[in-house]
C-alpha positions in Angstrom: -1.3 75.1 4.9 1.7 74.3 7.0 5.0 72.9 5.2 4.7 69.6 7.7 2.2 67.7 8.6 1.8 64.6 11.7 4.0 61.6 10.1 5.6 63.3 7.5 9.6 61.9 7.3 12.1 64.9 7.8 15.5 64.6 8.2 17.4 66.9 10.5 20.0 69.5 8.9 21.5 70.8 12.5 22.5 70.3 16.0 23.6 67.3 17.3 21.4 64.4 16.2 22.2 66.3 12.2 21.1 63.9 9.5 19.2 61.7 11.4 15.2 60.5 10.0 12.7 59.9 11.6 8.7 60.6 11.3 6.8 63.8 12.8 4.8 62.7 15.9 3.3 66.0 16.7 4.0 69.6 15.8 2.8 72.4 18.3 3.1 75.7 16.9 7.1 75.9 16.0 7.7 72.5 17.5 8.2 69.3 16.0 9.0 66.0 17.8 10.2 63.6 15.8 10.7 60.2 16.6 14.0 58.8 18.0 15.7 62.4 17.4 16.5 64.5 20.8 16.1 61.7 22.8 16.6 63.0 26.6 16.7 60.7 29.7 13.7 61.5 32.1 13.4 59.6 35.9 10.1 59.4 37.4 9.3 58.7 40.5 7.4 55.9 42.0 3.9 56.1 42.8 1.5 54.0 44.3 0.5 52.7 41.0 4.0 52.3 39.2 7.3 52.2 40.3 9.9 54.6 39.4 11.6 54.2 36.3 14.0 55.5 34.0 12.9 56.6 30.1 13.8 57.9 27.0 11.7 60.6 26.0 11.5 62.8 22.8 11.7 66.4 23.4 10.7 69.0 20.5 13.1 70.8 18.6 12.2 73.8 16.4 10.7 73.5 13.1 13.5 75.1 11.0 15.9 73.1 12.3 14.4 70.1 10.2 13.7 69.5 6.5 11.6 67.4 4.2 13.6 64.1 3.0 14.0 62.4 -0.4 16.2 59.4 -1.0 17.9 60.4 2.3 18.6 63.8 1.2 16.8 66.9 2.2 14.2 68.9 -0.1 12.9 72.1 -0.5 9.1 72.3 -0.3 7.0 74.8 -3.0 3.1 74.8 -2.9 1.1 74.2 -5.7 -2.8 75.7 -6.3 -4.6 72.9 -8.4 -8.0 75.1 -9.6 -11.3 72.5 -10.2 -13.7 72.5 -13.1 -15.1 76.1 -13.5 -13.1 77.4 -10.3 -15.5 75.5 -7.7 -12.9 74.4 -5.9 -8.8 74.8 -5.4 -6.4 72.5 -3.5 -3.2 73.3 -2.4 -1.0 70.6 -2.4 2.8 70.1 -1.1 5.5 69.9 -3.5 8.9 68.9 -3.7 11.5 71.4 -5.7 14.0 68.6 -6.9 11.5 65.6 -8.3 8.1 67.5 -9.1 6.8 64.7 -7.0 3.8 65.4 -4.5 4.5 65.3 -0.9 
């Protein structure tokens, strides 16, 4: 089980856009793009369908770079195994190390 998942809020700890929040929008091995963080300004050209244009685009940035957030503060993550009646099943679930709170 991975630490994130898609539309988890993070907050980032470094580089330049450092303590800004946003959600996960998609993760692709150890890369995350989060909404409005490493925004990067990307011209297309026209095409006979759309004109040229100039956008805003998220690029990813790496995973470590970027932590779980609580009350606008980041938080360490710890993994719990919650065993079923008789061991039939177990669950791992995310956990944060400040609150006790489930992720």
């Amino acid at each position: 089980m991975n630490k994130y998942k898609k539309g988890d809020q993070v907050i980032v700890i470094t580089g330049s856009d450092r303590k800004k929040i946003g959600k996960i929008i998609s993760i692709n091995g150890d890369k995350i793009v989060v909404e409005g963080v490493n925004l990067a300004t990307v011209h297309k050209k026209p095409t006979n369908n759309a004109p040229g244009e100039i956008v805003k685009v998220e690029k990813p940035i790496h995973i470590s770079n970027v932590s779980h957030v609580e009350n606008e503060k980041p938080v360490k993550v710890s993994f719990k195994i919650e065993t079923g009646a008789g061991k039939a099943f177990s669950r791992k679930s995310r956990i944060s190390k400040k609150t006790g709170k489930k992720i």
